[in-house]
C-alpha positions in Angstrom: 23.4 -43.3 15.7 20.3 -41.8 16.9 16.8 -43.6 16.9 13.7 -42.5 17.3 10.6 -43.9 18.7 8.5 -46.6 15.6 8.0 -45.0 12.4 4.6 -44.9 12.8 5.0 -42.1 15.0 6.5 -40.6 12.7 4.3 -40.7 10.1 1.4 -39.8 12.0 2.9 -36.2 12.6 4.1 -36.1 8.8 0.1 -36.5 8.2 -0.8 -33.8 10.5 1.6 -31.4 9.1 0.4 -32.0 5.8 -2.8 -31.5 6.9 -1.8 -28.1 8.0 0.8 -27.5 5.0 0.7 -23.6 4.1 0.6 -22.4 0.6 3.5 -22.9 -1.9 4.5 -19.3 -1.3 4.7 -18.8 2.6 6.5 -21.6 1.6 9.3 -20.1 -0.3 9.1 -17.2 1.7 10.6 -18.9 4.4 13.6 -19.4 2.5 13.8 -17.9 -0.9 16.3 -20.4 -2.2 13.2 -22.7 -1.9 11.8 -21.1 -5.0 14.6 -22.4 -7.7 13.3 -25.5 -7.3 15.3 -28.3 -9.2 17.7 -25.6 -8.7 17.6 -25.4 -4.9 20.5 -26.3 -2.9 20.8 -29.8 -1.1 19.0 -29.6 2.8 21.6 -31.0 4.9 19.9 -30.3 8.1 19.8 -33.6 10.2 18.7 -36.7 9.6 17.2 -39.2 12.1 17.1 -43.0 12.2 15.0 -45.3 13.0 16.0 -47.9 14.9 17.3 -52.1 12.8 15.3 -54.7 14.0 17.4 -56.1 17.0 20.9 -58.1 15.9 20.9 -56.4 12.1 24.0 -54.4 11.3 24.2 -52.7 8.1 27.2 -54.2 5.9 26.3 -52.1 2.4 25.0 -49.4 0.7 23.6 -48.7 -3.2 23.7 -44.6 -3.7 22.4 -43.3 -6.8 22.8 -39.2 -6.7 22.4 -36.2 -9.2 25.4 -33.6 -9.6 25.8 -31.3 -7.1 24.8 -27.3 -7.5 25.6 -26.0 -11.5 26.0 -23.3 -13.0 23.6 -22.9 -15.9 23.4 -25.3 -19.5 24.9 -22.1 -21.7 25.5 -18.4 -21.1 22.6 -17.1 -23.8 20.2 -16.4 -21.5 22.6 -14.8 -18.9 23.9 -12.6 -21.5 20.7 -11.4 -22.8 19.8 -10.3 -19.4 23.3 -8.6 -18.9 22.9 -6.8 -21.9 19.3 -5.5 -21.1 20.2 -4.3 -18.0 23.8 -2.4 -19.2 21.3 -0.8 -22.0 19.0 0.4 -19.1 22.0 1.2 -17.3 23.2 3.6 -20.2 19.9 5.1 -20.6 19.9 6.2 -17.0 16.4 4.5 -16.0 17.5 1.8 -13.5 16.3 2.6 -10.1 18.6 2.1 -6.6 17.4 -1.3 -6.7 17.9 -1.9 -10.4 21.3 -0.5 -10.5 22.1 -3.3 -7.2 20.8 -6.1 -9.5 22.7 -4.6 -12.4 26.3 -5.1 -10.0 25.0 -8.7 -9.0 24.4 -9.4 -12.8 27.8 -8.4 -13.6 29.0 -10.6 -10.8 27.1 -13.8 -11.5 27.8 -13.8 -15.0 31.7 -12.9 -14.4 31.6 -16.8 -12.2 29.5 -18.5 -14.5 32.0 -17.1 -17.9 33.8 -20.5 -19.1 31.9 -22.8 -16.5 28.4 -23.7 -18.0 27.0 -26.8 -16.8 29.6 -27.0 -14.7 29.8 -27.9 -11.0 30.3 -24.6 -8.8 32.1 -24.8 -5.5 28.7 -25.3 -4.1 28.2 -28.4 -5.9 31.5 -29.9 -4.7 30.9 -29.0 -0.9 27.6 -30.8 -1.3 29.0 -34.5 -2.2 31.8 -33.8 -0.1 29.3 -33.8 3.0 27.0 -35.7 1.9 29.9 -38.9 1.9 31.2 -37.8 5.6 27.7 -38.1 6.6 27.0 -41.8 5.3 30.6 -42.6 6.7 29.3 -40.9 10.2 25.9 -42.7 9.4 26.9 -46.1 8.8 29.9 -46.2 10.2 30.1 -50.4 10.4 29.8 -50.1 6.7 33.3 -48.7 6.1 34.9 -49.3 9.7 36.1 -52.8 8.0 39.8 -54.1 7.6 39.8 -54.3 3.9 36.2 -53.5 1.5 35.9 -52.3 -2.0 33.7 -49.0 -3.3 32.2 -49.1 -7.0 31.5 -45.4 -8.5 30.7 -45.1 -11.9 29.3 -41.3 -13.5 27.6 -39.6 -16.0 29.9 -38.9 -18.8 28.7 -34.9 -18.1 31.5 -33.2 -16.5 29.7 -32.0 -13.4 28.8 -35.4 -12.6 32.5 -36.7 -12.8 33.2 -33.5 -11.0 30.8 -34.7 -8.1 31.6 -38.5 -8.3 35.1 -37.3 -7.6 34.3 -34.6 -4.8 32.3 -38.1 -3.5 34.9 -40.7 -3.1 37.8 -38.2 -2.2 36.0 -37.3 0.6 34.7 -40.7 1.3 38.5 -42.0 1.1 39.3 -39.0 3.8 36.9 -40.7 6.2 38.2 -44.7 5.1 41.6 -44.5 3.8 42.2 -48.6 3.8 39.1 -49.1 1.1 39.6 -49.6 -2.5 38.1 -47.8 -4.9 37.3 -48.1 -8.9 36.1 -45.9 -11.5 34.0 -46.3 -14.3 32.1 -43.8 -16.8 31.0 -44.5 -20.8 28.2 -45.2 -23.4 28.3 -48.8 -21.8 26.8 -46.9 -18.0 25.3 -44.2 -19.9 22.7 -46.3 -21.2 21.2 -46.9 -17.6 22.7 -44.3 -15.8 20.9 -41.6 -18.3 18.7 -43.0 -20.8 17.0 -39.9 -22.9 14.7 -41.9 -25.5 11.4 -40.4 -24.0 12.4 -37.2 -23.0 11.4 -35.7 -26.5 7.5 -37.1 -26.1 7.2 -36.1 -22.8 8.9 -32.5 -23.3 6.5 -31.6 -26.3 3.6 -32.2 -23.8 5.1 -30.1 -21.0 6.5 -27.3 -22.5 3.2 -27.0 -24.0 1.9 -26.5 -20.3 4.8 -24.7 -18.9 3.3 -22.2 -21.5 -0.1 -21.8 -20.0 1.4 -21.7 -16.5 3.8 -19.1 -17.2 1.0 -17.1 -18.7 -1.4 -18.1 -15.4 1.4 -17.1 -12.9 4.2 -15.2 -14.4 4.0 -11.4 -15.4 6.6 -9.8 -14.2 5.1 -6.3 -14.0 5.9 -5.5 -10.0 9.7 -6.6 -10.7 9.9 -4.1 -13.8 8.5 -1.1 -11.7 10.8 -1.6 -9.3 13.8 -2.3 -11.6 12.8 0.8 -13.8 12.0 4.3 -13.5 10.8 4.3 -16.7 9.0 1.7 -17.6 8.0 2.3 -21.3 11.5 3.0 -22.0 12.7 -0.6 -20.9 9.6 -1.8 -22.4 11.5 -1.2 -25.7 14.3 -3.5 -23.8 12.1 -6.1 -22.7 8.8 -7.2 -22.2 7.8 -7.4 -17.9 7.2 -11.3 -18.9 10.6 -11.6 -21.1 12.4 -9.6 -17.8 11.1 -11.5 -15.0 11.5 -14.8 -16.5 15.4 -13.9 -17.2 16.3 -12.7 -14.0 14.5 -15.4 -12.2 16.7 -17.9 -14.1 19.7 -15.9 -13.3 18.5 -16.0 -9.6 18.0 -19.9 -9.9 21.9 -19.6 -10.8 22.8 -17.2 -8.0 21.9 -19.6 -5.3 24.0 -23.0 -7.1 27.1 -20.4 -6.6 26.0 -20.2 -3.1 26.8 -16.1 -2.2 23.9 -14.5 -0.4 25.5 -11.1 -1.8 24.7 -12.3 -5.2 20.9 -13.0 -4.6 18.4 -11.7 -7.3 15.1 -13.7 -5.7 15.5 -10.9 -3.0 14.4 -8.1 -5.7 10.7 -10.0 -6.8 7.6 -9.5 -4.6 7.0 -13.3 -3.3 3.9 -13.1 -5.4 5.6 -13.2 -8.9 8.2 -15.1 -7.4 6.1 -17.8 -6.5 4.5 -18.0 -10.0 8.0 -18.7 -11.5 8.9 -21.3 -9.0 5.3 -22.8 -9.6 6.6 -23.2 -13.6 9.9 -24.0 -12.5 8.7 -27.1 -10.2 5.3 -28.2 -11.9 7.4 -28.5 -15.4 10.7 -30.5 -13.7 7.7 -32.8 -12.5 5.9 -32.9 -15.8 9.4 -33.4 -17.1 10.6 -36.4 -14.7 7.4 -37.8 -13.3 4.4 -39.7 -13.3 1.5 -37.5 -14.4 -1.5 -37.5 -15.7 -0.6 -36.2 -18.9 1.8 -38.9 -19.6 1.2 -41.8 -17.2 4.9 -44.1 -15.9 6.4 -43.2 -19.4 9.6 -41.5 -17.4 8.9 -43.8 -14.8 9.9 -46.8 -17.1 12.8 -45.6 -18.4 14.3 -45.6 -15.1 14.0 -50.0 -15.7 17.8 -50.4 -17.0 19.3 -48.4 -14.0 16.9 -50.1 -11.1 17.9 -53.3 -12.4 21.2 -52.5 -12.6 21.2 -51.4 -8.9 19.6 -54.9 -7.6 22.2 -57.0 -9.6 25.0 -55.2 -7.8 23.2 -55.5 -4.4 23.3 -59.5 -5.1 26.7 -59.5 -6.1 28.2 -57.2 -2.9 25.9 -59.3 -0.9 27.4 -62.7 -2.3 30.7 -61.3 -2.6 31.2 -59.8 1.0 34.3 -57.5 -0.2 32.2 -54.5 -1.6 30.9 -52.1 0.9 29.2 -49.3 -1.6 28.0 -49.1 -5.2 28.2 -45.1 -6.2 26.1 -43.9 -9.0 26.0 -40.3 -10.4 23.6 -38.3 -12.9 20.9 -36.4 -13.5 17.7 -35.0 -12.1 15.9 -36.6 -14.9 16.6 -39.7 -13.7 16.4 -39.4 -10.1 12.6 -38.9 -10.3 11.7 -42.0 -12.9 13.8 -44.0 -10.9 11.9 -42.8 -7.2 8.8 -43.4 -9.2 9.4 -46.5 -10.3 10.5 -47.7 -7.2 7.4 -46.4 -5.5 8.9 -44.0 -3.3 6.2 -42.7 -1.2 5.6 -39.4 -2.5 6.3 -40.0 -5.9 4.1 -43.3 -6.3 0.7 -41.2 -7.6 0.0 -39.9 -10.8 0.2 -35.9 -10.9 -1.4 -33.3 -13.2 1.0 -30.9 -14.7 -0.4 -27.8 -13.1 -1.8 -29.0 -9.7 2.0 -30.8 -9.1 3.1 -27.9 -7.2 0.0 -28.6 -4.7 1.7 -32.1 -3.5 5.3 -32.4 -4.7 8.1 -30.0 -4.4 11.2 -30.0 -6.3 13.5 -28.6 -3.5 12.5 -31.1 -1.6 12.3 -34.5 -3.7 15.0 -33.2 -6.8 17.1 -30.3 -5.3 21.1 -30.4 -6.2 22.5 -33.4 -5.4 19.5 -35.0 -4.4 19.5 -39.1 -4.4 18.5 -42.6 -3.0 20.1 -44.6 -1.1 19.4 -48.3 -0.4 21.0 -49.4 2.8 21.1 -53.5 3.6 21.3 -55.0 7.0 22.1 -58.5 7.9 21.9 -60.5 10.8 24.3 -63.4 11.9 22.2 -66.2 10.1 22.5 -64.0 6.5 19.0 -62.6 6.6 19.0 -59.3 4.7 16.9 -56.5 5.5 16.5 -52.9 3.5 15.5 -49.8 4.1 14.7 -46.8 1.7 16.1 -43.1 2.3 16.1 -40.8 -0.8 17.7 -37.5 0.2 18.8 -39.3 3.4 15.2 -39.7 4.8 13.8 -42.5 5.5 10.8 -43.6 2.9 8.4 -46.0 2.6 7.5 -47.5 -0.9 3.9 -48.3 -2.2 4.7 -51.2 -4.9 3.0 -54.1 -3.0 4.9 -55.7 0.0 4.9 -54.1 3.3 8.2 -53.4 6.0 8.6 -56.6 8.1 9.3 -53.9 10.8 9.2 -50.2 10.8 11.0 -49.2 7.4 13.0 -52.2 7.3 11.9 -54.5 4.2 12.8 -58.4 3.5 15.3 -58.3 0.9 14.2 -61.1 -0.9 10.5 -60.0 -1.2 11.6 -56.2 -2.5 14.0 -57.8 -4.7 11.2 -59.4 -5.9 8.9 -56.6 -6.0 11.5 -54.5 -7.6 12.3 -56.8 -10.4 8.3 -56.8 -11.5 8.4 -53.4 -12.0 11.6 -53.5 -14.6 9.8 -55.9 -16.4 
């Protein structure tokens, strides 16, 4: 395990590059995939550690994780782009560029036929390494002669689909430890509550409207899609177009084939007005905003309390190593909130989230948080915070008795105020 020097440090420079943060779109410049936002592939560039306190050794680990890269909820949308572009096609006004997306379309489209809201091959690669990486992380965790692993799911196929990629690959790493399933209205009900996703979605999509009006036209992509733009103007409006390939696009990169890429065809301008709409609504969606207070935020109450009575139990029973949740971005986010994740412990407006919170980073493809507990020879129990597999530290009231390393007793504590 590699340890850096005290957090502190660390956070210092977080500060300064936040300080010096460029704007949203040199941003997604840098890496276009950026720009699909809760559609954005998981980061699995390397992690870092800080160092336990000495003569802690971590003996478990609560993981609670969204489904890995999808393809989209239904084919309508795909299939209305398809056929606007085959029209253009037959009406000879698709420019070298068009008639490149047109073969992509065709592509994307031909993978996604049969498979909506399913988990792409993407999404299965992504759980896969993501358990080898706790195993290589924590390896004293599993390393033990006999220990038990708890994984319950979604009932949505692509979150079975990941829960299984999960274990299987976790088993590779730790064949002796036992492992049970479990998935149902019983775990739905914290796993993925949806009781006030209706009020807060009548509020966003109100301002996803006046976003996509502020930042989304569409008119560069149609000129370069088009040689005649009135013409495809009888197709689609330049709005209508953009909007529909940029979804595809979000799409493209969940199958994970740079040859399929439709982001590569917008000018980063009007690309980075679609990502803004993509991310700022997945916030006003999931988060705590201005518009709607800790609403979301307090629906994620069944599922944290859920996760501290399994910590107590592993801890008193000694036999389970890992407790393995899996569901949705919707309640990644209320849950990080409600825990007081740092970055996702203030109170965002819908159309300035973009400005402070990014979905690629905080709710990208399997995206999660993990608890990991430490204990010393005397019992004491120590935890730290990672969500995506980065160390955080949480603003709900108590402070790390060293670096990110919290007294179990006090966050249990702190944790169980906020479900009440």
């Amino acid at each position: 395990m590699k340890y850096t020097r005290p957090i502190i440090l660390s956070l210092l420079l977080t500060c300064l590059t936040a300080s010096a943060q460029q704007t949203y779109g040199t941003y997604i410049q840098e890496d276009t995939r950026r720009a699909g936002a809760v559609f954005a592939p998981y980061d699995m560039s390397p992690r870092v550690d800080t160092g336990a306190p000495r003569g802690y050794s971590p003996v478990y680990i609560s993981h609670f994780g969204r489904h890995g890269a999808r393809f989209m909820s239904d084919g309508v949308k795909d299939q209305k782009f398809l056929s606007i572009m085959q029209k253009a096609d037959t009406l000879g006004i698709l420019t070298t560029d068009g008639k490149e997306m047109l073969r992509r379309t065709e592509a994307i489209c031909k993978q996604a036929e049969g498979r909506y809201a399913q988990l792409t091959e993407l999404g299965q690669s992504e759980h896969k390494a993501l358990a080898q990486r706790m195993f290589q992380r924590f390896p004293k965790v599993f390393k033990v002669k006999a220990g038990a692993v708890r994984a319950e799911s979604s009932v949505a196929p692509r979150c079975l689909v990941s829960m299984s990629a999960f274990t299987n690959a976790l088993r590779g790493c730790a064949p002796q430890l036992e492992f049970s399933f479990a998935a149902g209205d019983r775990y739905q009900s914290y796993i993925a509550p949806e009781g006030t996703v209706d009020i807060v979605q009548k509020i966003a999509r109100r301002t996803a409207d006046s976003l996509t009006r502020s930042h989304s036209k569409g008119d560069k992509l149609f000129a370069r899609i088009f040689t005649d733009t009135e013409k495809a103007a009888a197709l689609a409006s330049p709005g209508t177009f953009a909007n529909l390939a940029y979804g595809l696009g979000c799409e493209a990169i969940c199958i994970g084939d740079d040859e399929l890429d439709l982001f590569k065809f917008f000018d980063i301008d009007e690309l980075e007005g679609y990502a803004i709409v993509r991310n700022n609504l997945s916030f006003a969606w999931s988060g705590r905003t201005l518009e709607t207070g800790d609403v979301r935020a307090r629906s994620a109450a069944p599922l944290l309390r859920r996760i501290v009575e399994k910590a107590d139990e592993a801890l008193s029973d000694g036999h389970i190593v890992a407790d393995l949740c899996f569901g949705h971005d919707s309640n990644v986010l209320p849950l990080a909130c409600l825990m007081g994740i740092d970055g996702a412990d203030q109170d965002i407006s819908f159309v300035d989230a973009h400005k402070t919170w990014r979905a690629d980073e905080h709710l990208c493809m399997a995206s999660n948080i993990q608890l990991v507990f430490y204990r010393d020879r005397k019992g004491h129990v120590l935890v730290k915070i990672l969500e995506n597999e980065r160390e955080r530290l949480l603003h709900i009231g108590i402070s790390p008795v060293q670096g990110c390393y919290y007294d179990w007793e006090a966050l249990r504590s702190a944790l169980l105020l906020k479900c009440a």
